[in-house]
C-alpha positions in Angstrom: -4.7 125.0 19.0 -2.3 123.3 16.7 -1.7 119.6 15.6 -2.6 117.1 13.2 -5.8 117.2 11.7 -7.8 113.8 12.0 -8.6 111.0 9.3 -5.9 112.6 7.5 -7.7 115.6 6.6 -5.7 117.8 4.4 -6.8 121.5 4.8 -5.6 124.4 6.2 -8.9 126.1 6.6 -10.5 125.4 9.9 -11.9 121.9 10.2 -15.7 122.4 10.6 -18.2 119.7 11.3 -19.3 119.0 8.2 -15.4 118.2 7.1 -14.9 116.1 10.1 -18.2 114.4 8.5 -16.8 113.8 5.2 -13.6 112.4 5.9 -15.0 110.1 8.9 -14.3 106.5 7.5 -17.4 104.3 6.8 -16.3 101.4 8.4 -18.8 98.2 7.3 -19.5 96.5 10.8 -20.1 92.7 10.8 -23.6 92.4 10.1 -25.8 89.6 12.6 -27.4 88.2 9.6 -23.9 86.6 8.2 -22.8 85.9 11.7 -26.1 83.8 12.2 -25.7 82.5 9.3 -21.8 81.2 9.9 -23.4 79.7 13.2 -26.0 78.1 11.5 -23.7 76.4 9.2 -21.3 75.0 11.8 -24.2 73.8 13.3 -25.2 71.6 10.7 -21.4 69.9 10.7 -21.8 66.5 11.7 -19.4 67.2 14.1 -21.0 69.8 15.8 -24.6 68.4 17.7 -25.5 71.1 20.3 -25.6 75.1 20.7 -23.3 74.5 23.0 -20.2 73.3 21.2 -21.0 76.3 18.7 -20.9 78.6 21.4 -17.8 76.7 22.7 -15.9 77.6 19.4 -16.6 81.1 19.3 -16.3 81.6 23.0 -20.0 83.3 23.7 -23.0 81.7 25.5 -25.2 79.1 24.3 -28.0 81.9 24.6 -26.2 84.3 22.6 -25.9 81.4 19.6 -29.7 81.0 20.4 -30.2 84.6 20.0 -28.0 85.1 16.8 -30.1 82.0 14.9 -33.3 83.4 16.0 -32.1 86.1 12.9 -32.8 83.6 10.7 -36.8 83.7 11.4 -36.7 86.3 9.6 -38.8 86.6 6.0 -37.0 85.3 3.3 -37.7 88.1 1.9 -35.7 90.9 4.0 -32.8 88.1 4.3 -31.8 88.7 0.9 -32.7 92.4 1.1 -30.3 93.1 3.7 -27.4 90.6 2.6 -27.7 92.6 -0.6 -27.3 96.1 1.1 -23.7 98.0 -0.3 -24.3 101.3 1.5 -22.4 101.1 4.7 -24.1 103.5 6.6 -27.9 101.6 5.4 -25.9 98.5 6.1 -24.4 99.6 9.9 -28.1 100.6 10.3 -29.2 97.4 10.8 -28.2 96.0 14.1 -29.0 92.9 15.9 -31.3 94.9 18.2 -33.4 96.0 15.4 -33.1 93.0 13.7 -34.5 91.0 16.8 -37.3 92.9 17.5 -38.5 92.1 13.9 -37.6 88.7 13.7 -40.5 88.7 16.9 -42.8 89.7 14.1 -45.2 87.6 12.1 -44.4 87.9 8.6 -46.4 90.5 7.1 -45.5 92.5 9.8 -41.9 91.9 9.9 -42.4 93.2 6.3 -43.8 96.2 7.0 -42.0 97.0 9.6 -38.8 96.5 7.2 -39.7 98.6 4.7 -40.6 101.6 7.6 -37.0 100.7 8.9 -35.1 100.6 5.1 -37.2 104.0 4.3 -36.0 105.3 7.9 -32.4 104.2 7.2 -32.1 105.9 4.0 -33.3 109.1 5.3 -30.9 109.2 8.2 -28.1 108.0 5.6 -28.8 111.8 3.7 -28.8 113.5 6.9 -25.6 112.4 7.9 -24.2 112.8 4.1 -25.9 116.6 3.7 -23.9 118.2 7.4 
């Protein structure tokens, strides 16, 4: 089968798995913390006094601005720990779903339920890097 190679992928060997893996791009999605956080903020304008008019400016559901800020219950704590991730792939592990189920959490078991998560995140990050 002939054609271009994907991601720009310069070889002429035959592209295996483990190159298609390599030369994937990490692409940094937007992380639920930061957009709770950017709600959070407009609703503090004095402009802005329900979940509605937030919702209204982003065009979602009052529920789903209820749902983002619910993020924020979150322990200080694993707040600053994942605005501070750089890996991309740690960074994309975090998604609002897991994110919501801890934020259920009291806090020292939102904590240690992080920390099983980060220690889980990092050892699916070497997976995917070692194929």
């Amino acid at each position: 089968m002939q054609g271009q190679p994907p991601y720009g992928i310069k070889t002429d060997e035959r592209i295996t798995q483990k190159i298609l893996q390599e030369s994937r791009p990490r692409v940094r999605r937007p992380s639920p913390i930061e957009q709770a956080l950017t709600y959070a903020r407009i609703l503090n304008e004095p402009s802005v006094v329900s979940k509605s008019q937030v919702a209204q400016r982003f065009g979602v559901s009052r529920a789903r601005v209820s749902q983002m800020l619910n993020l924020l219950d979150l322990d200080n704590t694993i707040l600053k720990q994942l605005t501070s991730i750089e890996d991309v792939d740690e960074h994309n592990f975090f998604t609002e779903h897991r994110l919501r189920s801890l934020a259920m959490m009291d806090g020292n078991e939102q904590l240690a339920e992080f920390n099983r998560l980060r220690q889980e995140s990092r050892r699916e990050t070497r997976l995917v890097q070692a194929l």
